[in-house]
Structure formats: structure tokens, C-alpha cells
Steps between C-alpha positions, in 0.01 A plus 500: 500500500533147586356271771786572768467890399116477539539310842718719623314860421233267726681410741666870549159579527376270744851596718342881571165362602604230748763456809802560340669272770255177422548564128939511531397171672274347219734654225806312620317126592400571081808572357649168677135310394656653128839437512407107574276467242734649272788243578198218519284567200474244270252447144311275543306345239193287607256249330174647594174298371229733607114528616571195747333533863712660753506599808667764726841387586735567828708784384892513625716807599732632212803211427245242508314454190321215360378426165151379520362241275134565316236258411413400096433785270168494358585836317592446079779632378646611882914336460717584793567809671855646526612736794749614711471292791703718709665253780336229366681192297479398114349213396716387227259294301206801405704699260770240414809726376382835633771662633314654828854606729497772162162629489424850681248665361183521256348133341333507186340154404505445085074471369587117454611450796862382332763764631554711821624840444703653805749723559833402656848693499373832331345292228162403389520101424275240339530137655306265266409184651475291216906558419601569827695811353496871632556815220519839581231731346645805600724734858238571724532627851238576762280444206094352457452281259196308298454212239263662222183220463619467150843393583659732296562825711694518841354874653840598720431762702765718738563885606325732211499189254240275341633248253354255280778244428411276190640137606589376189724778380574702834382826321377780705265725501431771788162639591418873556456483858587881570463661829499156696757356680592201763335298206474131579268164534336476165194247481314460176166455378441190357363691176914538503390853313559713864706506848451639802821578701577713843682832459542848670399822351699771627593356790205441663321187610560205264197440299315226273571599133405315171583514153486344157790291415587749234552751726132700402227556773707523823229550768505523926285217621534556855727729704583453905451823679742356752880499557510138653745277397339345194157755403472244201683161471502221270207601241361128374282514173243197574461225247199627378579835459264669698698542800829647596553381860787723711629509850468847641567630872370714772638668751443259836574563905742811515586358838647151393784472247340141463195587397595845287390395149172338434514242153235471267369286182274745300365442145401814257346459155747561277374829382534631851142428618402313760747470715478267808655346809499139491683414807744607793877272472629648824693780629887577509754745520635394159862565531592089487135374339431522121120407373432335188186430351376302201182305299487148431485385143164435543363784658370415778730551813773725531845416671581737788828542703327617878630594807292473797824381748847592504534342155373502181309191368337388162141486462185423279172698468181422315484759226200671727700561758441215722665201634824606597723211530837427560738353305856480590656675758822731467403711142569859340492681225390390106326199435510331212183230403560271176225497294465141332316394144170448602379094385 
């Protein structure tokens, strides 16, 4: 089940326990909200030098976004951040050569910090910066994908299927991932020995699974006992292994379409214990809003796309949870942070 499946079980749900005039009402001003953003949307990609001071900033109705510049980075190793900006513009001179009117889905940053991986046109594609040249690793559609920390591996992950595509030949090998399906958003551990991924398991809830990356020791890490429209969402394996942050949901005001899903950052232990919430990133029905979550190279904040207004925006948080701040406005779905060779 994907997001728009999810949202919609929700929403039907949400339908029998409210007016069923107000929610016709709220239903229709969405699916015009939707349609605009679909004829609007634009990647973005964004120069973002992080762990400046900033402060809250005058947010604008939908149509309206600006991209908001940060302070110096004091962070090692943190490059620049790559996201879909939504209705935001392109700066042309952060990712010179990128080819951002073609990218619509997953971005997987190379451990060097040398190569983008994205997928564009039913195909996963690897734009090096160096030659300014794009190849195509392999047909992916709807898929997850994630740079192995040795360089070597590209984990592809779609429907019942978890790959491990070898870069340098384009050999393939599929993991024994029986009984799951809906498989997608691999993250690795920076051991590069294990993944964690989201999947269902019969149908149910999607949960937090991991495995080794030869397909041994598949595990649940965490499971939703909700139907909202994400349960689990873009699993992040920190840099120092110890942490695989997530964005989960609750179920919020059965009342208000606007307020129907509650968003989450969490964190769990790898091994399943421990599991925490770090901190709420807003409330929304979900049918036109897509969260995205990663760490930065150095461990220490996370990059967050929010929505606390009418759209969604692109924030930092300390790695505790605290010191939300904003960072451009107008911003969905993955997020891609370059790690750089620490000097």
C-alpha cells in the first residue's frame, strides 16, 4: 500500500466519524490545493550550510515559497542538502549539471560525496559531479534506494524485492525477503554489513525491518499498530550506528481533516530496543504532503521536511531532539545530505 492508499483508508475513516457535509467541503478545497501543486512542483536543489543561528521566519500560504538562506556551518563533513523544493526555484549554481526538472523520487548521496544517485524516467541514475555525466544503474519505478558506505553496493528496493546491485558490473543479487511486501526506503548501517528498510507483512501496518546485506538475519525492529498514512517512514541509520531515526504517525483530531495525522521523528536501537519519540513535525491529512527525514554526515542534526501550516517546510534538529529550526520554506519528500572528506 502506498502513501495515497494509506491516506486514503485514513481519510475514509475520518469521513464516518465527522460531518460528512464539512468533510465533502475540506475534500474538494484539497484536491484543488493537489492539483496546483501538481502542475507547480518543481526540484529544487538548495545549498544548505548548516548549524547557523536562525530564527522563526514569517511563513506564506501555499504558491508562495521562499528559500531561506542559513548561517556558516560549523558541522565537518556536512556538504549541501538536496530536496524537492516543491514550488520553490533552483539555484543553478549548487549542483552545477544536475538535471533537477528530471528528478522525482528517492536521492542517494555516493560515501565521498562525488555522485548523486536518483531516479528519473523509470530509471535509477548516477550524476557524478566531477564529469558532469549521468549512467543508468538499473529500471526502477516507485522504488527506495541507498549508496552502500563502501561504495560498492546500490540496495534497490520495490514491491516484494530487495536487491543488491554491484556498481561496477550491474550484477544482481536478490535477498530472501519472504512474506513482506510494499518493500521500500533502505538506509544502511555504516558497518555497511546490514539495512534496515520499511515493508508490510501480510498486509498489515508497515513495519521497521532489518537485515544483513546478504540477505541472513531479517528481523522486525519496530512495527506501527496504526493504519495512518505512513505507521513507519523514512528509516535513517545514524552515523554512528547506534541509532535508526524514523518518522512515524498517530492518529490526531477526528474532527479536522487538517489536523488528522499527527508526524513524528522517533529513534530505536537498532536491535529493536529502546525506542523513542524525539519530536512532533506537525499534523496533516497527507494526501498532497510527503515527509522525508535524514542524518547529517556528521551526526549530529537530522534534516526534517515539517508541516506545521498549509505547507510543508525543511527543517533542522539537534540530534536530542531540540532546536527545531527552519530552513527553507516550500519542501517534501527525500532528502539527500552530501557527506564531504573530512580535512
Amino acid at each position: 500500500m502506498n502513501i495515497d492508499e494509506r491516506a486514503v483508508v485514513a481519510t475514509e475513516g475520518l469521513r464516518e466519524a465527522s460531518s460528512p457535509v464539512d468533510l465533502d467541503v475540506m475534500l474538494r478545497e484539497l484536491k484543488q490545493t493537489r492539483a496546483r501543486r501538481a502542475g507547480a512542483r518543481v526540484v529544487t536543489v538548495l545549498l544548505v550550510v548548516v548549524l547557523g543561528a536562525l530564527g522563526w521566519s514569517v511563513l506564506k500560504t501555499p504558491g508562495a515559497a521562499d528559500v531561506q538562506p542559513v548561517g556558516p556551518s560549523r558541522g565537518h563533513g556536512n556538504g549541501v542538502i538536496v530536496f524537492n523544493g516543491g514550488r520553490g526555484s533552483v539555484p543553478s549554481d549548487v549542483v552545477p549539471g544536475l538535471p533537477t526538472a528530471a528528478l522525482d523520487s528517492d536521492l542517494s548521496w555516493s560515501p565521498d560525496g562525488a555522485a548523486l544517485a536518483y531516479q528519473a524516467h523509470r530509471q535509477l541514475r548516477i550524476f557524478s559531479l566531477n564529469t558532469q555525466r549521468t549512467r543508468v544503474v538499473a529500471s526502477c519505478h516507485r522504488c527506495g534506494f541507498a549508496w552502500s558506505p563502501r561504495g560498492d553496493l546500490m540496495a534497490v528496493a520495490a514491491g516484494k524485492h530487495l536487491r543488491m546491485v554491484q556498481l561496477d558490473t550491474g550484477a544482481v543479487a536478490v535477498l530472501d525477503t519472504a512474506g513482506l511486501s510494499s518493500i521500500g526506503q533502505p538506509t544502511w548501517a555504516p558497518t555497511g554489513d546490514r539495512l534496515a528498510f520499511v515493508a508490510q507483512n501480510l498486509g498489515g501496518p508497515p513495519g521497521l525491518y532489518a537485515v544483513d546485506s546478504d540477505g541472513s538475519d531479517l528481523a522486525l525492529v519496530w512495527s506501527s499498530d496504526t493504519l495512518e498514512p505512513f505507521g513507519v517512514w523514512d528509516p535513517a541509520w545514524s552515523p554512528d550506528g547506534t541509532t535508526i531515526a524514523f518518522i512515524d504517525s498517530t492518529e490526531g483530531n477526528a474532527e479536522s481533516l487538517r489536523h488528522s495525522t499527527r508526524l513524528h521523528i522517533s529513534t530505536i536501537a537498532p536491535d529493536g530496543t529502546g525506542a523513542s519519540r524525539l519530536s512532533d513535525i506537525g499534523s496533516c491529512i497527507c494526501l498532497g504532503f510527503q515527509p522525508g527525514l535524514t542524518w547529517s554526515p556528521d551526526g549530529t542534526t537530522l534534516a526534517v521536511n515539517a508541516i506545521f501550516t498549509r505547507q510543508g517546510n525543511l527543517y533542522e534538529i539537534d540530534a536530542d531532539g531540540t532546536h527545531l529550526r527552519l530552513v527553507a520554506a516550500g519542501s517534501e519528500g527525500p532528502i539527500g545530505w552530501q557527506p564531504l572528506p573530512r580535512k
